[in-house]
C-alpha positions as CSV (number, residue, x, y, z in Angstrom):
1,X,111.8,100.9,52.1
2,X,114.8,100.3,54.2
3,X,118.3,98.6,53.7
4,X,117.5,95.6,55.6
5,X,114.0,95.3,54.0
6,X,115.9,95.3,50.7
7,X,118.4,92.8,51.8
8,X,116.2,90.4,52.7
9,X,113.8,90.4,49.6
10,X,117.2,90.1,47.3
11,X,118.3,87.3,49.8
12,X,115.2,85.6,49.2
13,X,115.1,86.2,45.2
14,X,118.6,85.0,45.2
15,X,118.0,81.8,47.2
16,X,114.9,80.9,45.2
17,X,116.8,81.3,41.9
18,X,119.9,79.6,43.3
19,X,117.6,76.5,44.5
20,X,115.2,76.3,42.0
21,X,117.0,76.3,39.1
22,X,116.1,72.4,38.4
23,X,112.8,73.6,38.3
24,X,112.6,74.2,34.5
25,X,114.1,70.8,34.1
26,X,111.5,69.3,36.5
27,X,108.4,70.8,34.2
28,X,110.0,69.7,31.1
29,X,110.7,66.1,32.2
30,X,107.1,65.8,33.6
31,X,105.5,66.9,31.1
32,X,107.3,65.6,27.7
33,X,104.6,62.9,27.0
34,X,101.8,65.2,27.3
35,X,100.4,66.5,23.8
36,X,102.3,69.9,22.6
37,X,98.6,71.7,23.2
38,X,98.7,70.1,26.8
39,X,102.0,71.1,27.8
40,X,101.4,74.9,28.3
41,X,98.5,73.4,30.9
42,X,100.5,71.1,32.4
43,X,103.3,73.6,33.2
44,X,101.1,76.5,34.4
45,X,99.0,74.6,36.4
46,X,102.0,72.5,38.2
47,X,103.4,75.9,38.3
48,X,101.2,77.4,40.0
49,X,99.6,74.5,42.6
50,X,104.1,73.9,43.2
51,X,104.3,77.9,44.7
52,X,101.2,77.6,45.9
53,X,102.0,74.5,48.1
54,X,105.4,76.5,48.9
55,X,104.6,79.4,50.1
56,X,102.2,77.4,52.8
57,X,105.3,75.1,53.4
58,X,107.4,78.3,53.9
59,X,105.1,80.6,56.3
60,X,104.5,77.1,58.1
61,X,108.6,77.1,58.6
62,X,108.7,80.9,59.6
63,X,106.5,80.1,62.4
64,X,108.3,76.6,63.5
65,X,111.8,78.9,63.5
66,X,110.4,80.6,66.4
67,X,110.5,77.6,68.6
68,X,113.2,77.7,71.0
69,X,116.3,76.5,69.1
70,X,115.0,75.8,65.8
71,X,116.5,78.3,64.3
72,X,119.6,77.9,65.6
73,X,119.5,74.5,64.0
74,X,117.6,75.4,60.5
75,X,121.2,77.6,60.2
76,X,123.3,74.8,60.6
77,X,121.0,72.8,58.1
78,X,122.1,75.5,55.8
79,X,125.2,75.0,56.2
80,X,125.1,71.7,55.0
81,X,122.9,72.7,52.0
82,X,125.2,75.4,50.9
83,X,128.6,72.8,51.4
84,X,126.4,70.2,49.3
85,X,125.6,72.8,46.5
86,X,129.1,73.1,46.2
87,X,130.3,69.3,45.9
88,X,127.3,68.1,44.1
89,X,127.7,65.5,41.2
90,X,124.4,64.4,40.6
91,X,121.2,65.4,39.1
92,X,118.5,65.1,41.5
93,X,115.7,65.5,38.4
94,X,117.0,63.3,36.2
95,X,114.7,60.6,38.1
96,X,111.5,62.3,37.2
97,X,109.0,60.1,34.9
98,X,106.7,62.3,32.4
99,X,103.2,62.2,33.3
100,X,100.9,60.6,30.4
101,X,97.9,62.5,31.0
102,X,97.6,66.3,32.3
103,X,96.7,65.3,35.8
104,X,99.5,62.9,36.2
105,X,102.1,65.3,35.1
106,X,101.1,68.4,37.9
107,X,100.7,65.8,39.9
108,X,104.7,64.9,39.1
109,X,105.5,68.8,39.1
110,X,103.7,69.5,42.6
111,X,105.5,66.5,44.1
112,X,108.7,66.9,43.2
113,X,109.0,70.3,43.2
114,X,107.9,69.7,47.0
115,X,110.9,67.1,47.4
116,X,113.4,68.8,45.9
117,X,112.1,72.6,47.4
118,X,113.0,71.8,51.5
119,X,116.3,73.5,51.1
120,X,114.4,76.0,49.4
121,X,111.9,76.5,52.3
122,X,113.6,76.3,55.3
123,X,116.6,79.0,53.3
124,X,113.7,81.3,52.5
125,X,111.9,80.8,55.8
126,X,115.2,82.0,57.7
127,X,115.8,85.0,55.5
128,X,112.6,86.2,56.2
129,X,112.5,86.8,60.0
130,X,109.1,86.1,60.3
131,X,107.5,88.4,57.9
132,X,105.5,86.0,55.6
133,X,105.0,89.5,53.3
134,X,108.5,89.0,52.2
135,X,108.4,85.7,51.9
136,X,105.7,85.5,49.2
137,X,107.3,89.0,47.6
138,X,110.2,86.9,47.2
139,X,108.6,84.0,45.3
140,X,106.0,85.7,43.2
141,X,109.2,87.8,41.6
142,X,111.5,85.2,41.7
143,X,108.8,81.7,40.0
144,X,108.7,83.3,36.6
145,X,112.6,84.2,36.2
146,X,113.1,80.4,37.1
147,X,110.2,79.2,35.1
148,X,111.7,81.1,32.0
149,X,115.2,81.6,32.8
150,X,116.2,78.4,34.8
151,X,117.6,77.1,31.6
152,X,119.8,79.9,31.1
153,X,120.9,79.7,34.8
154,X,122.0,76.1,35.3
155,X,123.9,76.7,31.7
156,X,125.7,79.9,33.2
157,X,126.3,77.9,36.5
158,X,128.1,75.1,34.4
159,X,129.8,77.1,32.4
160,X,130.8,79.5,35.2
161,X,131.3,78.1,38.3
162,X,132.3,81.0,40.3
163,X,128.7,81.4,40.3
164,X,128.0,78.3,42.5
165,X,130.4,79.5,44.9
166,X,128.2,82.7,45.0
167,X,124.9,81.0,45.4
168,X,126.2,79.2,48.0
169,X,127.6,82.3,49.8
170,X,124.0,83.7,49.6
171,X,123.0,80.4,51.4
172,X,125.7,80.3,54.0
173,X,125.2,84.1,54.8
174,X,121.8,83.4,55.2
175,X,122.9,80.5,57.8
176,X,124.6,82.7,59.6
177,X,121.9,85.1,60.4
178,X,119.6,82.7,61.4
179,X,122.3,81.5,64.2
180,X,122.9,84.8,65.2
181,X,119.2,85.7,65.1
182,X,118.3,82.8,67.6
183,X,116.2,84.4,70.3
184,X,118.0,82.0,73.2
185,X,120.9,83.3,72.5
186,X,120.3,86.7,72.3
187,X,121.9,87.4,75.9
188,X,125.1,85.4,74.4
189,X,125.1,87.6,71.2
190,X,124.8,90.6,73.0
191,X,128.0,90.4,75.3
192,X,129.8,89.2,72.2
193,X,128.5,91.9,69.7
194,X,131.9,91.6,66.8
195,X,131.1,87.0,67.1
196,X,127.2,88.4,65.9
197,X,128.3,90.8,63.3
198,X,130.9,88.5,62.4
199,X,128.7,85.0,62.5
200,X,127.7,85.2,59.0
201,X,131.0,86.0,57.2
202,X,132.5,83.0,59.0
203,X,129.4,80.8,58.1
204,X,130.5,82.0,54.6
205,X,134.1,80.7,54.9
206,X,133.9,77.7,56.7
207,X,131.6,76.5,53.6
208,X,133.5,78.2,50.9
209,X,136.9,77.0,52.3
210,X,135.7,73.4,52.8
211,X,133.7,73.5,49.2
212,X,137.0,74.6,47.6
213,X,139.0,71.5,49.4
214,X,136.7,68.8,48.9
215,X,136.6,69.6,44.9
216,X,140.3,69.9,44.4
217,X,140.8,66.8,46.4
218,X,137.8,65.7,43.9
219,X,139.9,66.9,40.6
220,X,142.9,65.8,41.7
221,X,141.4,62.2,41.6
């Protein structure tokens, strides 16, 4: 297995992990109402149908990255995502409404995990380069250490929130490699080789930076 190979299946566990930590919090508010021997149902089959959906969302995205451009502009959509991961105040599942049966509450799982999982696809569908093997590598390791561990993550990330800045680094490297992996502007790329090497370290500053200055003009509030 190669470096690169490597790379990209850690970029892809880290992304899932760093975007799908509500996930846990999703499950539990959908399912809360449900009888305690309905809940275990509830959560694997919303679970499951949620990466199932996902990972046809995702290869869908790998293939719509290889129209002209596209990719070009899924990196600057992620981008944004990284700078809002960093400046984020709200909770985007604290809207979700427990089911009262079990179909109503992996219905609520599947739907919102599709709402709230767009960064999640079009971030794992760039760090992929095409290859839907790595794609669904990425998820099948990464859906049970979110499923079980999310809890623990969005504590850590609270508690430390160096590691926000480092999820979002993950995102914004993964930003710049899609820009610099867009096909029409390969000839560009290649008479400017250092501004392709260099593309995703300055994705990575330019949201860091900018992260950094919107929450200490925040604090200082």
């Amino acid at each position: 297995m190669d470096l690169e190979l490597i790379t990209s299946i850690l970029l892809i566990i880290g992304i899932d992990i760093v975007l799908g930590g509500d996930n846990a919090i999703v499950i539990a508010l959908a399912s809360r109402n449900l009888p305690e021997y309905q809940r275990n149902k509830a959560i694997f089959l919303g679970t499951g149908l949620a990466v199932i959906v996902r990972i046809v969302l995702t290869i869908l995205a790998v293939y719509l990255l290889t129209i002209p451009y596209l990719q070009l502009i899924g990196g600057f959509l992620l981008v944004i995502i990284a700078f809002k991961l960093l400046v984020s105040e709200g909770d985007d599942a604290s809207s979700i409404r427990a089911g009262v049966t079990l179909g109503a509450a992996v219905r609520t799982i599947v739907f919102a995990d599709i709402v709230m999982g767009l960064d999640n696809v079009i971030a794992v569908a760039g760090a992929a380069h095409g290859n839907i093997i790595l794609v669904v590598t990425g998820l099948l390791v990464s859906v049970p250490i979110i499923v079980w561990g999310s809890k623990l993550i969005l504590y850590l990330m609270e508690r430390f929130p160096l590691l926000v800045y480092g999820g979002a680094a993950i995102l914004a490297y993964t930003a710049g490699n899609m820009i610099g992996h867009e096909k029409n502007l390969h000839s560009f790329f290649a008479d400017h080789t250092s501004l392709g090497t260099f593309i995703p370290f300055i994705t990575i500053a330019v949201v860091l930076i900018s992260g950094m200055v919107v929450n200490s003009f925040r604090s200082t509030k």
